[in-house]
C-alpha positions as CSV (number, residue, x, y, z in Angstrom):
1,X,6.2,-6.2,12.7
2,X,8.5,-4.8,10.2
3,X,8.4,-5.2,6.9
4,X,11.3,-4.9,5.1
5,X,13.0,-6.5,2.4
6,X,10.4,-7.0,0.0
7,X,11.4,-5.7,-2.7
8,X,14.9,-7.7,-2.4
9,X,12.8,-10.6,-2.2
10,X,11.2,-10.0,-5.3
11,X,14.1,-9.0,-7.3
12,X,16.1,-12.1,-5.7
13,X,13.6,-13.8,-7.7
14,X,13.6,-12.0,-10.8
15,X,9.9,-10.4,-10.2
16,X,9.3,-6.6,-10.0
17,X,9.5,-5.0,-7.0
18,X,6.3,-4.4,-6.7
19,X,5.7,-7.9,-6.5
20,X,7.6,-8.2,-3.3
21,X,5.8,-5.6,-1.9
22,X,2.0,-7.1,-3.0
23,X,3.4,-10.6,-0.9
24,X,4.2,-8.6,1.7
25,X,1.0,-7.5,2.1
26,X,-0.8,-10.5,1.6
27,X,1.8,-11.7,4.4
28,X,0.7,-9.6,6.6
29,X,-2.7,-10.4,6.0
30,X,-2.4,-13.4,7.0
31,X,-0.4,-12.3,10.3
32,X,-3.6,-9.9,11.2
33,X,-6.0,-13.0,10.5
34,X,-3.7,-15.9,13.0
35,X,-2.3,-13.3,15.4
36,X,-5.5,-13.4,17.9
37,X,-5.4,-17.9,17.6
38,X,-1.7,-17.4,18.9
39,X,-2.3,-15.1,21.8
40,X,-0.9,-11.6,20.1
41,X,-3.5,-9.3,21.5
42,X,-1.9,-5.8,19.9
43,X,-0.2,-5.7,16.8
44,X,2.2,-3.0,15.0
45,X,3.0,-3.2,11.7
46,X,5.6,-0.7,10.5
47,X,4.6,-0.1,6.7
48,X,6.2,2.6,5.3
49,X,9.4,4.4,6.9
50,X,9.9,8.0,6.1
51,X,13.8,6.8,4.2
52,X,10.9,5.0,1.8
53,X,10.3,8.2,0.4
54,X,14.0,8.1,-1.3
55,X,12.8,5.4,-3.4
56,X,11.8,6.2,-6.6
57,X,8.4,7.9,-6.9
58,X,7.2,5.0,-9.4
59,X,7.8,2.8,-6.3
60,X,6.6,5.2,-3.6
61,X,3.4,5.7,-5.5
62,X,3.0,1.9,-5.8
63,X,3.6,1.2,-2.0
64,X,1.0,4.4,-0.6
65,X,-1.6,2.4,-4.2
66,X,-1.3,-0.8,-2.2
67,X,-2.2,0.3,1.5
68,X,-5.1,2.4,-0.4
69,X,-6.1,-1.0,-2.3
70,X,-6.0,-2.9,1.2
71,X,-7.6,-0.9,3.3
72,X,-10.3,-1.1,0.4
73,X,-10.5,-4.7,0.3
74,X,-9.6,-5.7,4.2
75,X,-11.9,-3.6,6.3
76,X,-14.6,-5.4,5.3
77,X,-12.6,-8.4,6.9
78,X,-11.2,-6.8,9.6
79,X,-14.7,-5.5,10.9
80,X,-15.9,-9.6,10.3
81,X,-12.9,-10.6,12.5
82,X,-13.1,-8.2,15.1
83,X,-10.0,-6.2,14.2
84,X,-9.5,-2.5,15.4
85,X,-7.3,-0.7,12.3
86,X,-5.5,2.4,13.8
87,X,-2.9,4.0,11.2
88,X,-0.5,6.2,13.0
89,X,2.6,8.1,11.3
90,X,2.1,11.2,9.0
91,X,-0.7,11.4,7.2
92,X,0.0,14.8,5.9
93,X,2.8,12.6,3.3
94,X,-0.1,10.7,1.8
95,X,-2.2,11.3,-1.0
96,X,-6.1,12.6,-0.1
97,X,-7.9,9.6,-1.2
98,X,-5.8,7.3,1.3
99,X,-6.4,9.7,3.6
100,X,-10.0,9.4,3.2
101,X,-9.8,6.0,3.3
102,X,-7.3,5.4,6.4
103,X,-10.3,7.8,8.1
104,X,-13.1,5.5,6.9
105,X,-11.2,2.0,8.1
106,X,-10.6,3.2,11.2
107,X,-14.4,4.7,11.6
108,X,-15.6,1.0,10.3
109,X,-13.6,-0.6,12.6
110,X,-13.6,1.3,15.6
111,X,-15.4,-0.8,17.5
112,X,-13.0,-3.7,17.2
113,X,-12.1,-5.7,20.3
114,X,-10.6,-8.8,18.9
115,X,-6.8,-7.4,17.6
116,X,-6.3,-3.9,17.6
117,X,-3.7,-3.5,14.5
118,X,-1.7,-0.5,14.0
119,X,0.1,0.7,10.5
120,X,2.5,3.4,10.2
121,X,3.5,5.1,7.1
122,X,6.3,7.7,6.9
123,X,7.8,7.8,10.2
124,X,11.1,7.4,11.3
125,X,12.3,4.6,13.0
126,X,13.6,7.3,15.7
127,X,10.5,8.2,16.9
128,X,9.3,4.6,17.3
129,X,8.8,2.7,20.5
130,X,6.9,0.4,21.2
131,X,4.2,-1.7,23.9
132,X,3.1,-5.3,23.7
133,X,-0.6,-3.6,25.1
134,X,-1.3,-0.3,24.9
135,X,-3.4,-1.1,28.0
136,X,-0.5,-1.5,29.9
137,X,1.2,0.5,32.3
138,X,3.9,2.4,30.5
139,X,7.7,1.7,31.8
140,X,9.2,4.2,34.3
141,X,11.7,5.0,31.2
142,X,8.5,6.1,29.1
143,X,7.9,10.3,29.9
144,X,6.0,12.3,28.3
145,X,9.1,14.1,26.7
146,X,11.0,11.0,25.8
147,X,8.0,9.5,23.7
148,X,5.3,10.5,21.0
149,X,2.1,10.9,23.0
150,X,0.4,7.8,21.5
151,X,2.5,5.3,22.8
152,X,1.6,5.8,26.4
């Protein structure tokens, strides 16, 4: 899943920016919490692309404050609904208290079986691919050179 135009939405409407992004989130809360009832078994969700970090750093700092204030207030409910949370991108771009706290969601929730969920701030939509279930064979097309070595 990728979320984009947020902030449009939000401006479209006469809110901050900001607020677009906050419903996003809540959004894709509420994707995590039905994807298992409809049969999704993995889920991707592309958070924060490395062109983000053009945006203003009053909006930056806002996006990396709510993925900090989510993985807060959702691993608690993620562990309660079975869900695996893997963040995958650069880490090295984000602040050291997220990065503390993508470490402890993903300890917390490690054992996870129900919906393994997968955020990924600051990469580029270059290096993406992805696989419906990472327990899947990966396609002939998918070598080791052609592809970051956690997608296969």
């Amino acid at each position: 899943m990728i979320s984009d135009g947020n902030g449009r939405w939000a401006t479209s409407r006469g809110l901050p920016r900001s607020a677009g992004h906050r419903a996003g989130a809540e959004t894709a809360r509420r994707i995590i919490e039905a994807a298992p009832r409809l049969g999704i078994h993995t889920l991707t969700l592309f958070a924060l692309s490395s062109a983000n970090w053009k945006r203003p750093a009053a909006e930056v700092g806002g996006i990396l404050r709510l993925l900090h204030e989510y993985l807060l207030t959702e691993t608690e409910h993620s562990i309660e609904q079975g869900v695996r949370l893997s963040i995958i991108g650069r880490r090295d771009r984000v602040p050291p208290t997220l990065r503390q706290a993508i470490a402890d969601s993903e300890a917390a929730t490690a054992r996870g079986t129900r919906l393994p969920s997968f955020m990924l701030p600051a990469v580029s939509t270059k290096s993406l691919s992805f696989r419906p279930n990472p327990s899947a064979a990966c396609s002939p097309k998918c070598t080791a050179a052609a592809r970051p070595k956690w997608i296969c």
